[in-house]
LUMLUMDREN-2810 file (N, C-alpha, C; in Angstrom, 1 decimal):
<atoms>
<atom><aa>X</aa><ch>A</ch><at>N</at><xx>114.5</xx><yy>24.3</yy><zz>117.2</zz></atom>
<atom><aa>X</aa><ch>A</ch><at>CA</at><xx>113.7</xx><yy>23.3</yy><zz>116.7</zz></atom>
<atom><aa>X</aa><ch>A</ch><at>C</at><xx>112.3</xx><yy>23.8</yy><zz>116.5</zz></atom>
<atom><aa>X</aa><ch>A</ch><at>N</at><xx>111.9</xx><yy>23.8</yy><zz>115.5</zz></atom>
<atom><aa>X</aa><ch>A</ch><at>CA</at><xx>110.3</xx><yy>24.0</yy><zz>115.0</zz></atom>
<atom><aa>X</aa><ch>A</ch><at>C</at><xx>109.2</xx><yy>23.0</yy><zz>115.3</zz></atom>
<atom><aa>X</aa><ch>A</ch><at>N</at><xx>107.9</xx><yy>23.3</yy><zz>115.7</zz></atom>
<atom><aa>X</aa><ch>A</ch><at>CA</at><xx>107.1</xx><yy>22.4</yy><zz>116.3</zz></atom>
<atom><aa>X</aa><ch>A</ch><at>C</at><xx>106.7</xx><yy>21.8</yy><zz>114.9</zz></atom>
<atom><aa>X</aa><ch>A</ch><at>N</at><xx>106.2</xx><yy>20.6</yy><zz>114.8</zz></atom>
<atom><aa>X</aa><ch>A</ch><at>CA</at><xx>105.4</xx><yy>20.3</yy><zz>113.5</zz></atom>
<atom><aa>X</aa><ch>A</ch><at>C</at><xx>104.2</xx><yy>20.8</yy><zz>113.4</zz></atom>
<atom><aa>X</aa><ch>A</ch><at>N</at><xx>103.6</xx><yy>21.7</yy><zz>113.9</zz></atom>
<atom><aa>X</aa><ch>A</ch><at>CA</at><xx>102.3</xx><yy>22.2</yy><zz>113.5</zz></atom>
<atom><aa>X</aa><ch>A</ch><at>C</at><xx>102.6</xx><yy>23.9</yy><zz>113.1</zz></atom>
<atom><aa>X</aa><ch>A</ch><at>N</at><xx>104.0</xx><yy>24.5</yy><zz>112.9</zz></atom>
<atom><aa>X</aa><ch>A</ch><at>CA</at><xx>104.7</xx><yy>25.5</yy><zz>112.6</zz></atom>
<atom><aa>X</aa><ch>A</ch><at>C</at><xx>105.3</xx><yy>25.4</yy><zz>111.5</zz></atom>
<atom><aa>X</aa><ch>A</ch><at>N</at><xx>105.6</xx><yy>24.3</yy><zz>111.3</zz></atom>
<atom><aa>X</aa><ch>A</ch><at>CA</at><xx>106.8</xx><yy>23.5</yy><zz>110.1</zz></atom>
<atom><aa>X</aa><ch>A</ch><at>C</at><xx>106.3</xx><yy>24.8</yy><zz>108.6</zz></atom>
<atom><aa>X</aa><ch>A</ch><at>N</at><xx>105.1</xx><yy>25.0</yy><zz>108.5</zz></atom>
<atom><aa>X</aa><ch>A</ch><at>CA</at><xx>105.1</xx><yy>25.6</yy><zz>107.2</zz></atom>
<atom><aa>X</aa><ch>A</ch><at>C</at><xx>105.0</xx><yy>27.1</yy><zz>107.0</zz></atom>
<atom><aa>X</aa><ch>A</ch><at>N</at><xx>104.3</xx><yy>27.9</yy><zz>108.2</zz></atom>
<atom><aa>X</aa><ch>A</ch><at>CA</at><xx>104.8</xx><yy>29.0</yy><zz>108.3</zz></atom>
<atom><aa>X</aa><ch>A</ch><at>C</at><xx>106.1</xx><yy>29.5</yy><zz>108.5</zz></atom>
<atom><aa>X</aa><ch>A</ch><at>N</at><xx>107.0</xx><yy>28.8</yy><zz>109.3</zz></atom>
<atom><aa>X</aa><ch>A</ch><at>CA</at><xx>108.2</xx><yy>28.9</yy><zz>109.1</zz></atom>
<atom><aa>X</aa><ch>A</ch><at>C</at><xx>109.1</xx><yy>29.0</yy><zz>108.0</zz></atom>
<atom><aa>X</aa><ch>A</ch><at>N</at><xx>109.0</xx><yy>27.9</yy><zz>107.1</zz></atom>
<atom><aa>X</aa><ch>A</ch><at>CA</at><xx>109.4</xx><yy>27.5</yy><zz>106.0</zz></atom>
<atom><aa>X</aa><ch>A</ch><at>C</at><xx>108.7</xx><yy>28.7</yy><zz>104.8</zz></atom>
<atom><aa>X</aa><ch>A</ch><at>N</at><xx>107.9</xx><yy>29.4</yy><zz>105.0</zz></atom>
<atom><aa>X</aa><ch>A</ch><at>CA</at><xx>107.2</xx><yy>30.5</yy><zz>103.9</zz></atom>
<atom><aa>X</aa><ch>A</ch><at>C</at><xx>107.8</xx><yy>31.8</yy><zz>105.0</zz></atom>
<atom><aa>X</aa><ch>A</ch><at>N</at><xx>108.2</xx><yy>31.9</yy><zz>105.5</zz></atom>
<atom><aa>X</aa><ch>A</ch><at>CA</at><xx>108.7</xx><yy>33.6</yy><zz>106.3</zz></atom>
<atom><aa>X</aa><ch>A</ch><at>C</at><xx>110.2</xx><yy>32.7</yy><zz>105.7</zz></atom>
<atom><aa>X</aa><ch>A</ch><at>N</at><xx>111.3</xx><yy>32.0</yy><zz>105.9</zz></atom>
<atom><aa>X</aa><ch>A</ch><at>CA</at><xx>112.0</xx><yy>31.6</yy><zz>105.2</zz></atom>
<atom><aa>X</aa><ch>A</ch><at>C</at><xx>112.1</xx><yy>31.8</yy><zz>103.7</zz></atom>
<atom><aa>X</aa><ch>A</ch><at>N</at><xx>111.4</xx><yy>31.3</yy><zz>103.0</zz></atom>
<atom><aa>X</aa><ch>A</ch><at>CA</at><xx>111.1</xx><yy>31.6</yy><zz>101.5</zz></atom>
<atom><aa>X</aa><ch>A</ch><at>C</at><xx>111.2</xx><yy>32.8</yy><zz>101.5</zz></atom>
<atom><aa>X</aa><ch>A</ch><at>N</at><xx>110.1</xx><yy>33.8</yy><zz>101.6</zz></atom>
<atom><aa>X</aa><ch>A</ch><at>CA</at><xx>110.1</xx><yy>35.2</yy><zz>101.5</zz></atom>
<atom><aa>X</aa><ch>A</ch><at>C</at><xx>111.7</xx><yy>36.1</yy><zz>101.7</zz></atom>
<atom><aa>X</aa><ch>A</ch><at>N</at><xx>112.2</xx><yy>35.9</yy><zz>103.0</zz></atom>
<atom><aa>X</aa><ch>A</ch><at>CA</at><xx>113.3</xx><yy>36.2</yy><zz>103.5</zz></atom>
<atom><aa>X</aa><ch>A</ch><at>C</at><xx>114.3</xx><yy>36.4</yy><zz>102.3</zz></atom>
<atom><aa>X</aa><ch>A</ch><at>N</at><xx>114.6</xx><yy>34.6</yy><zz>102.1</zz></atom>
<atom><aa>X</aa><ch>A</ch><at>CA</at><xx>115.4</xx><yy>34.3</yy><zz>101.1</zz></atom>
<atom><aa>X</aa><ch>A</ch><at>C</at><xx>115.2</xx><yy>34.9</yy><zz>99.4</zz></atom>
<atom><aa>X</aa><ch>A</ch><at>N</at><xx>114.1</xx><yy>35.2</yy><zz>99.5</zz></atom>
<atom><aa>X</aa><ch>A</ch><at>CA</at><xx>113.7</xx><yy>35.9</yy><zz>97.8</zz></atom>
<atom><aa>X</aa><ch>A</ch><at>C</at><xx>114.0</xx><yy>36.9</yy><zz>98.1</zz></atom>
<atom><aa>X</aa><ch>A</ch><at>N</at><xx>113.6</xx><yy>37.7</yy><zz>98.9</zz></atom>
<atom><aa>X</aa><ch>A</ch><at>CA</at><xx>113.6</xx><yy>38.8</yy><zz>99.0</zz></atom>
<atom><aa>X</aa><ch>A</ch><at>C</at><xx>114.8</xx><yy>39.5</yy><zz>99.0</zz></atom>
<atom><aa>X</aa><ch>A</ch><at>N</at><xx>115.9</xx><yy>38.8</yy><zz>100.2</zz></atom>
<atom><aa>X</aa><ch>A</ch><at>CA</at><xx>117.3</xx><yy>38.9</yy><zz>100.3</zz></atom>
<atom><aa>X</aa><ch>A</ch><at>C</at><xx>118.2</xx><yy>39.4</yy><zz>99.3</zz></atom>
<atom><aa>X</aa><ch>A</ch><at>N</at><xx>117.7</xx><yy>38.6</yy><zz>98.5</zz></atom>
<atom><aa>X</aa><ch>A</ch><at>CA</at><xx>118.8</xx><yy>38.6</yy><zz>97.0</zz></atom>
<atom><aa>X</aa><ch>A</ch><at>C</at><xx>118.3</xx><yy>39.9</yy><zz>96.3</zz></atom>
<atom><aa>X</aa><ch>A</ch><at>N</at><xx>117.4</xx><yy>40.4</yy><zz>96.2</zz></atom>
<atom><aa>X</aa><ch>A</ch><at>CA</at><xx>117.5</xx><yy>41.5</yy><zz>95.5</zz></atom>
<atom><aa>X</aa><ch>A</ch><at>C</at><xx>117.5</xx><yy>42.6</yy><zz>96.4</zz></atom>
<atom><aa>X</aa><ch>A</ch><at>N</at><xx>117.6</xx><yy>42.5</yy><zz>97.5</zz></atom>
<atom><aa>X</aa><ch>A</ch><at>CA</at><xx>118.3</xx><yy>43.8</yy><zz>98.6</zz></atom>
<atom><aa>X</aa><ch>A</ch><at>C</at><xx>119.6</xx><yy>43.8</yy><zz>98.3</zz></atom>
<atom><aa>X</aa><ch>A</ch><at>N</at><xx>120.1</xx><yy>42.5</yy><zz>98.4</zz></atom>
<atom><aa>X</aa><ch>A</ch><at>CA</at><xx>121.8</xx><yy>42.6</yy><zz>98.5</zz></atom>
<atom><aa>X</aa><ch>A</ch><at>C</at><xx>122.2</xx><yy>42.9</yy><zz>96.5</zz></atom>
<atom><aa>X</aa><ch>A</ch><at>N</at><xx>121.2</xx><yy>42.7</yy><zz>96.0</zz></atom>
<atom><aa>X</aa><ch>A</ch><at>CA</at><xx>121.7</xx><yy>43.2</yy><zz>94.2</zz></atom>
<atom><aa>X</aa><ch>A</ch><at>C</at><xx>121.4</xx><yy>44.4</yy><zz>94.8</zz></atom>
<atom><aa>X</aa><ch>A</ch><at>N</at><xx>120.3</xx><yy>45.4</yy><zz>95.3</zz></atom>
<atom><aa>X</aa><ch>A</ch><at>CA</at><xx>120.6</xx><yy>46.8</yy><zz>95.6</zz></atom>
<atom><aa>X</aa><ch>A</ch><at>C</at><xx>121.4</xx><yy>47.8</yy><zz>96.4</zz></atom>
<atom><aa>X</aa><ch>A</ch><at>N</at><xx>122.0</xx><yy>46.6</yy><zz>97.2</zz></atom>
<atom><aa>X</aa><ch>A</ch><at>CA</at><xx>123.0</xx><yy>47.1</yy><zz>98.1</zz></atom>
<atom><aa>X</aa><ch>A</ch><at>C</at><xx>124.2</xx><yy>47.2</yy><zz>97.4</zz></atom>
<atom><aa>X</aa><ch>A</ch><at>N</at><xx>124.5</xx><yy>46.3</yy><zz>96.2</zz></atom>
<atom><aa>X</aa><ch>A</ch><at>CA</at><xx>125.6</xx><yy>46.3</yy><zz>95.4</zz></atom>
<atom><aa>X</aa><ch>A</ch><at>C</at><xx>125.8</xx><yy>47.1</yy><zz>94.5</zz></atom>
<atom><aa>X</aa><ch>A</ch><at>N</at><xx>124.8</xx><yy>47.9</yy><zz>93.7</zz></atom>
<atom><aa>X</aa><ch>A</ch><at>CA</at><xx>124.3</xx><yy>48.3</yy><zz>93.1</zz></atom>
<atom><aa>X</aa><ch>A</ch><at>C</at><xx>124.9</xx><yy>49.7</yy><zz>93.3</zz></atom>
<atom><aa>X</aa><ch>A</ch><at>N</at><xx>124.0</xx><yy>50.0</yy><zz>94.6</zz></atom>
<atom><aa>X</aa><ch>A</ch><at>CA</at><xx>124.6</xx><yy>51.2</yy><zz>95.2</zz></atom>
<atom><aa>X</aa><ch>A</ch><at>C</at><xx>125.8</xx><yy>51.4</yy><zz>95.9</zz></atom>
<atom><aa>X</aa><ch>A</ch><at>N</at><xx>126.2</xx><yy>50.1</yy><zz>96.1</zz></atom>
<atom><aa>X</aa><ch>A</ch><at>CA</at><xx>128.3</xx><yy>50.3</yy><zz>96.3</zz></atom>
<atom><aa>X</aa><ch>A</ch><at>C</at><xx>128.4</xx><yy>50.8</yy><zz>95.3</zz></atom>
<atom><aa>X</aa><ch>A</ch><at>N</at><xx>128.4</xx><yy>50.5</yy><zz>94.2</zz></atom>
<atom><aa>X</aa><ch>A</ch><at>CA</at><xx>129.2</xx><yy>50.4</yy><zz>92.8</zz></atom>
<atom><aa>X</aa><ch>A</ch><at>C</at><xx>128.9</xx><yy>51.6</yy><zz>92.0</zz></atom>
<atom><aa>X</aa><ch>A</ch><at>N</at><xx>128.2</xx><yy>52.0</yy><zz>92.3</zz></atom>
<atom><aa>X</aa><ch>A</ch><at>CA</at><xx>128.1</xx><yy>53.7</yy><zz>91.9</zz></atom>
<atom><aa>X</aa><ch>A</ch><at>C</at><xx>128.5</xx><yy>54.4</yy><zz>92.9</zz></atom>
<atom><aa>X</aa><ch>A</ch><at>N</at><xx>128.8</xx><yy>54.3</yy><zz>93.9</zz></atom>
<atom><aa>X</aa><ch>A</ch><at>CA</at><xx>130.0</xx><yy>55.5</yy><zz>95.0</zz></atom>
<atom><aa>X</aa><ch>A</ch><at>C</at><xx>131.1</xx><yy>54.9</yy><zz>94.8</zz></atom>
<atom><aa>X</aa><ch>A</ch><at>N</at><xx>131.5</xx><yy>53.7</yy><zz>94.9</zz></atom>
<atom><aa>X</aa><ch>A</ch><at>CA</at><xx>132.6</xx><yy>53.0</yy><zz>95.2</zz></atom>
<atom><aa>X</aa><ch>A</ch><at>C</at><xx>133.3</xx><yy>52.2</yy><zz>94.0</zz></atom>
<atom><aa>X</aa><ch>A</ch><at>N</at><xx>132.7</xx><yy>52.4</yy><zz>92.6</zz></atom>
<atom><aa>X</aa><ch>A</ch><at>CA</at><xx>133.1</xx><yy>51.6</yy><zz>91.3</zz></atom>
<atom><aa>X</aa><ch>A</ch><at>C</at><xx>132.9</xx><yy>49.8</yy><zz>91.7</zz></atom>
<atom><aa>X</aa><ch>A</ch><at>N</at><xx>132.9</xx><yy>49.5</yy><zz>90.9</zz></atom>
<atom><aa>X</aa><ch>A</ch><at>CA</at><xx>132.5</xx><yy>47.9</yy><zz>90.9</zz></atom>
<atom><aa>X</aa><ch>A</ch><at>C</at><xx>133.7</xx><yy>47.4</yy><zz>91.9</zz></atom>
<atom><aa>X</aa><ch>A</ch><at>N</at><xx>135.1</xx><yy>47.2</yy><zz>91.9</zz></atom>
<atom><aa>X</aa><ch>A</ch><at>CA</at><xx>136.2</xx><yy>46.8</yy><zz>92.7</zz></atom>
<atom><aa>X</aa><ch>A</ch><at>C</at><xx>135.5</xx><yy>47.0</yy><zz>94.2</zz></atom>
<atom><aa>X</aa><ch>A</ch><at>N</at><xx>135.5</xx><yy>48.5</yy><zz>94.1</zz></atom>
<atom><aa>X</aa><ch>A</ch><at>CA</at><xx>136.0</xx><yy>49.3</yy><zz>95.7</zz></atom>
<atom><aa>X</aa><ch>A</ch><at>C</at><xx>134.4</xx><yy>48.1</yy><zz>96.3</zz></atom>
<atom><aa>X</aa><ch>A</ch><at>N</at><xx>133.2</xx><yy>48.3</yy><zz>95.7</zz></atom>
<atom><aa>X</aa><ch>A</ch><at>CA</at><xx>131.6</xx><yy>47.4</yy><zz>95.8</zz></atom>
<atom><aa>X</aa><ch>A</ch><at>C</at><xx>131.6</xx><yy>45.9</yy><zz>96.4</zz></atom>
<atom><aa>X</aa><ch>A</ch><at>N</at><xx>132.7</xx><yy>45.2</yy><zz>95.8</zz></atom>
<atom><aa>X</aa><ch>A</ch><at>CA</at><xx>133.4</xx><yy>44.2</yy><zz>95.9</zz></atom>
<atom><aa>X</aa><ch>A</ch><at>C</at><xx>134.1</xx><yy>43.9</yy><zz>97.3</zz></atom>
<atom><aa>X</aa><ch>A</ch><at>N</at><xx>135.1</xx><yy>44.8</yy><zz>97.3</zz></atom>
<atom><aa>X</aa><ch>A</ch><at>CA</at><xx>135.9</xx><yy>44.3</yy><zz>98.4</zz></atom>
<atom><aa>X</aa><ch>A</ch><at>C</at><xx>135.1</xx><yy>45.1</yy><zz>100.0</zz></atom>
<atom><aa>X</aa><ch>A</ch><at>N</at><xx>134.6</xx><yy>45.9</yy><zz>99.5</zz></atom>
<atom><aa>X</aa><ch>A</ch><at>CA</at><xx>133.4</xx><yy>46.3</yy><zz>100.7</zz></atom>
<atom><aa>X</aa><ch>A</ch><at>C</at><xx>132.2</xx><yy>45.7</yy><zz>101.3</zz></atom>
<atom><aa>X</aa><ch>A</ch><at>N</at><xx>131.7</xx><yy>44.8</yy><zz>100.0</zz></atom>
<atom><aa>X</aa><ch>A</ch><at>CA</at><xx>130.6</xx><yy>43.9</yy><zz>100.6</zz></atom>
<atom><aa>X</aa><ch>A</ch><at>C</at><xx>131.6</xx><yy>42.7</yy><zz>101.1</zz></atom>
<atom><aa>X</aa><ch>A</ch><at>N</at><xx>132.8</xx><yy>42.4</yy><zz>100.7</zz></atom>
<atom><aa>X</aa><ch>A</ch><at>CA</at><xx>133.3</xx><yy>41.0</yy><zz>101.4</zz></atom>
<atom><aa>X</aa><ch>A</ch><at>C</at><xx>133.5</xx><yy>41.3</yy><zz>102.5</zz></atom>
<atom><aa>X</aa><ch>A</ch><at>N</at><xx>133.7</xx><yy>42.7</yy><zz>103.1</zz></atom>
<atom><aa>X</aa><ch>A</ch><at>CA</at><xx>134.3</xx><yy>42.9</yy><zz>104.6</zz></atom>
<atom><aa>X</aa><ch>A</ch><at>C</at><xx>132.9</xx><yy>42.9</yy><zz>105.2</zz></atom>
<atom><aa>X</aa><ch>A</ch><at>N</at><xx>131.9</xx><yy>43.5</yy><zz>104.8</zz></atom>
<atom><aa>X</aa><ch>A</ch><at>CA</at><xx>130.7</xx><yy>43.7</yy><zz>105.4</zz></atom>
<atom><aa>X</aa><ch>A</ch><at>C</at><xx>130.4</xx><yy>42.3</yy><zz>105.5</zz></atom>
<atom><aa>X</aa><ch>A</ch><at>N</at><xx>130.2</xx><yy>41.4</yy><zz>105.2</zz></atom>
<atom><aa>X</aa><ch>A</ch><at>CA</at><xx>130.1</xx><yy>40.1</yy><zz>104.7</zz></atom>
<atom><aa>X</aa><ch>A</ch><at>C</at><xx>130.9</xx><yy>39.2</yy><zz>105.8</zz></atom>
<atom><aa>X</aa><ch>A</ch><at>N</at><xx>132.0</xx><yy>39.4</yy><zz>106.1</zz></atom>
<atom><aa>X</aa><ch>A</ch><at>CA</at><xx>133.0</xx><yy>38.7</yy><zz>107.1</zz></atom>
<atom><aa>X</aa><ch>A</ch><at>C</at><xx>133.1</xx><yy>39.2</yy><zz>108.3</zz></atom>
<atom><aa>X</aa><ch>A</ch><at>N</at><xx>132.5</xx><yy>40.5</yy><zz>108.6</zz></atom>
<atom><aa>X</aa><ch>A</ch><at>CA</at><xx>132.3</xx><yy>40.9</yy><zz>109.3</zz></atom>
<atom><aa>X</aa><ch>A</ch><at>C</at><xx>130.8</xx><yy>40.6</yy><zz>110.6</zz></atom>
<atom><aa>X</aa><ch>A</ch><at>N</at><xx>130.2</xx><yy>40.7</yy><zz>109.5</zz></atom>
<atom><aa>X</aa><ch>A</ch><at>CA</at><xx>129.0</xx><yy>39.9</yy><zz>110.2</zz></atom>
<atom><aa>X</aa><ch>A</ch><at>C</at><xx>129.4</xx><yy>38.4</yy><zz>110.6</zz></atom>
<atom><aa>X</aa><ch>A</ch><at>N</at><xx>130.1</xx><yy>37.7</yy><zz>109.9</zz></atom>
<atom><aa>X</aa><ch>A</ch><at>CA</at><xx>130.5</xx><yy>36.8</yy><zz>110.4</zz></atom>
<atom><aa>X</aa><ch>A</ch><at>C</at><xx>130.9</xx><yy>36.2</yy><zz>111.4</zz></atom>
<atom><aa>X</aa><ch>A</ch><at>N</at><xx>131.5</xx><yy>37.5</yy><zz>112.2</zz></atom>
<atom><aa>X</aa><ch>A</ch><at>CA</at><xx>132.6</xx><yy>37.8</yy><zz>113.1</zz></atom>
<atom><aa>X</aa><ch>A</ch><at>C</at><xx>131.3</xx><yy>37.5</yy><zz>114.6</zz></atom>
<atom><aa>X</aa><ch>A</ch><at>N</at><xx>130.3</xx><yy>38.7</yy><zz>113.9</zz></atom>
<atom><aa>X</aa><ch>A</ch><at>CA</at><xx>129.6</xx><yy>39.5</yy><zz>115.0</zz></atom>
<atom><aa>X</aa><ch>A</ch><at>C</at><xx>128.8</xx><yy>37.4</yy><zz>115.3</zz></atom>
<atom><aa>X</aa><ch>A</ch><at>N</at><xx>127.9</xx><yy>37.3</yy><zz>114.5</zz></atom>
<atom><aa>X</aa><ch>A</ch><at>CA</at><xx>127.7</xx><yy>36.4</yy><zz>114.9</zz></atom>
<atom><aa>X</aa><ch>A</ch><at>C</at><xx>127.9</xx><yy>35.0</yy><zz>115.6</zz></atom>
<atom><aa>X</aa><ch>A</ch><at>N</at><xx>129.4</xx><yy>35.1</yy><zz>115.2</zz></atom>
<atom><aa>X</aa><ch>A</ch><at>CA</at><xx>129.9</xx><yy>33.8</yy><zz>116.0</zz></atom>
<atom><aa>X</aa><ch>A</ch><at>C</at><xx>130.6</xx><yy>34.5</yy><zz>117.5</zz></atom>
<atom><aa>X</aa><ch>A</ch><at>N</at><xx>131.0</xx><yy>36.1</yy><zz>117.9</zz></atom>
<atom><aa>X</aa><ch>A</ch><at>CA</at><xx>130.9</xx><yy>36.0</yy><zz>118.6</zz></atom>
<atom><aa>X</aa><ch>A</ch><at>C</at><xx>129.8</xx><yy>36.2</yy><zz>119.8</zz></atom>
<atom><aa>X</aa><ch>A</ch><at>N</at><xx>128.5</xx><yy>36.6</yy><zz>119.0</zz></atom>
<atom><aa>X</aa><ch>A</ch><at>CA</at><xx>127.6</xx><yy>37.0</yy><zz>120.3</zz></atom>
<atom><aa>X</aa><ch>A</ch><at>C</at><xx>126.2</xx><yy>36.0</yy><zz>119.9</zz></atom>
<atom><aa>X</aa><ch>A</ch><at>N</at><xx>126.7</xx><yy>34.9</yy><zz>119.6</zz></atom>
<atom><aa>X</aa><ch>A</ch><at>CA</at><xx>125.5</xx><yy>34.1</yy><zz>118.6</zz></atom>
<atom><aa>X</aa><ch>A</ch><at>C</at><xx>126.3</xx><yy>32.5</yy><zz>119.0</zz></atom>
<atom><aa>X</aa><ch>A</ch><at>N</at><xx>126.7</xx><yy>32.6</yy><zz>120.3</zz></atom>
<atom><aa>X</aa><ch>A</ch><at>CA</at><xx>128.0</xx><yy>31.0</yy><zz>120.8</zz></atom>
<atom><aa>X</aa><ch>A</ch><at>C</at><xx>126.6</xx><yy>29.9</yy><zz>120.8</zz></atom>
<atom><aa>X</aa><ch>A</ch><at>N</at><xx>125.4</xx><yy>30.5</yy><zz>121.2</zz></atom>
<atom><aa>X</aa><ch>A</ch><at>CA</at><xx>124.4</xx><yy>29.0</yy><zz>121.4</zz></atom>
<atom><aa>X</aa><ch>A</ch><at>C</at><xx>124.1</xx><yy>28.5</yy><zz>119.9</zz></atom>
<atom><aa>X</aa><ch>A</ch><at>N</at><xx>123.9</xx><yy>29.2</yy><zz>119.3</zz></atom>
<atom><aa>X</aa><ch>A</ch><at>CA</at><xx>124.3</xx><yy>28.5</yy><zz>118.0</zz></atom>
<atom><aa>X</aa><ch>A</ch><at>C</at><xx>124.9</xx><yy>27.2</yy><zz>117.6</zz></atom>
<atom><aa>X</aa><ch>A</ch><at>N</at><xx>126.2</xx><yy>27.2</yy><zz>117.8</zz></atom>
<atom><aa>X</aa><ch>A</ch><at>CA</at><xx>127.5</xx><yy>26.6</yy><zz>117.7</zz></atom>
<atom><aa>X</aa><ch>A</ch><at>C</at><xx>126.7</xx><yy>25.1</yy><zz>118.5</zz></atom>
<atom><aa>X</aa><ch>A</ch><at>N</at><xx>126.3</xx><yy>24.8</yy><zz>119.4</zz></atom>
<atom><aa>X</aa><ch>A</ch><at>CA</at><xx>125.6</xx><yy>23.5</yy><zz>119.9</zz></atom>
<atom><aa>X</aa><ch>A</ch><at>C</at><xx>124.1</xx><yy>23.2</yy><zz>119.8</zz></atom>
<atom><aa>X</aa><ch>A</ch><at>N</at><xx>123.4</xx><yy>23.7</yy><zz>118.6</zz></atom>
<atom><aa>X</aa><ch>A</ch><at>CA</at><xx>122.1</xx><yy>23.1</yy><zz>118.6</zz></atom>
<atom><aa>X</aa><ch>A</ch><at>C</at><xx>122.3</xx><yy>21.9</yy><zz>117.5</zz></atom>
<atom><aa>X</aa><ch>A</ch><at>N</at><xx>121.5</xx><yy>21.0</yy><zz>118.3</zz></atom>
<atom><aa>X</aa><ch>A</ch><at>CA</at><xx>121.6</xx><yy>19.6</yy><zz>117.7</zz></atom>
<atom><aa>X</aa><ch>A</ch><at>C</at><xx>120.7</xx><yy>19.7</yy><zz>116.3</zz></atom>
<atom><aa>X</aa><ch>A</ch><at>N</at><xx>120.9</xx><yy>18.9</yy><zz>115.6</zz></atom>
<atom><aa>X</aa><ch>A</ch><at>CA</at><xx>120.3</xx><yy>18.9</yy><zz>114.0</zz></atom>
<atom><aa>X</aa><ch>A</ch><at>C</at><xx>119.8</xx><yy>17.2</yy><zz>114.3</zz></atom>
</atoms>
């Protein structure tokens, strides 16, 4: 939970994050797909991708009960 006097720095390191994100992960893809052709780029970022998924839900369980 964010205090309300945080509410907007938070929300701009968010923003940033999220801009920024997207063109790491176009360079990350980028550079699959020239070692690994567009396919091999593909099915490598879905595992990387599910994978973290994995990590998170198992070592990230307080997650799973914060109230909204």
């Amino acid at each position: 939970m964010t205090p309300d006097r945080m509410r907007g720095r938070v929300k701009s390191f968010d923003q940033v994050f999220m801009s920024a994100g997207t063109y790491m992960g176009h360079l990350q893809m980028g550079t699959a797909a020239t070692f690994l052709g567009v396919p091999g780029a593909m099915i490598f970022g879905g595992c990387l991708g599910s994978a973290a998924v994995l990590l998170v839900a198992k070592y990230a369980r307080s997650l799973r009960s914060i109230d909204i």
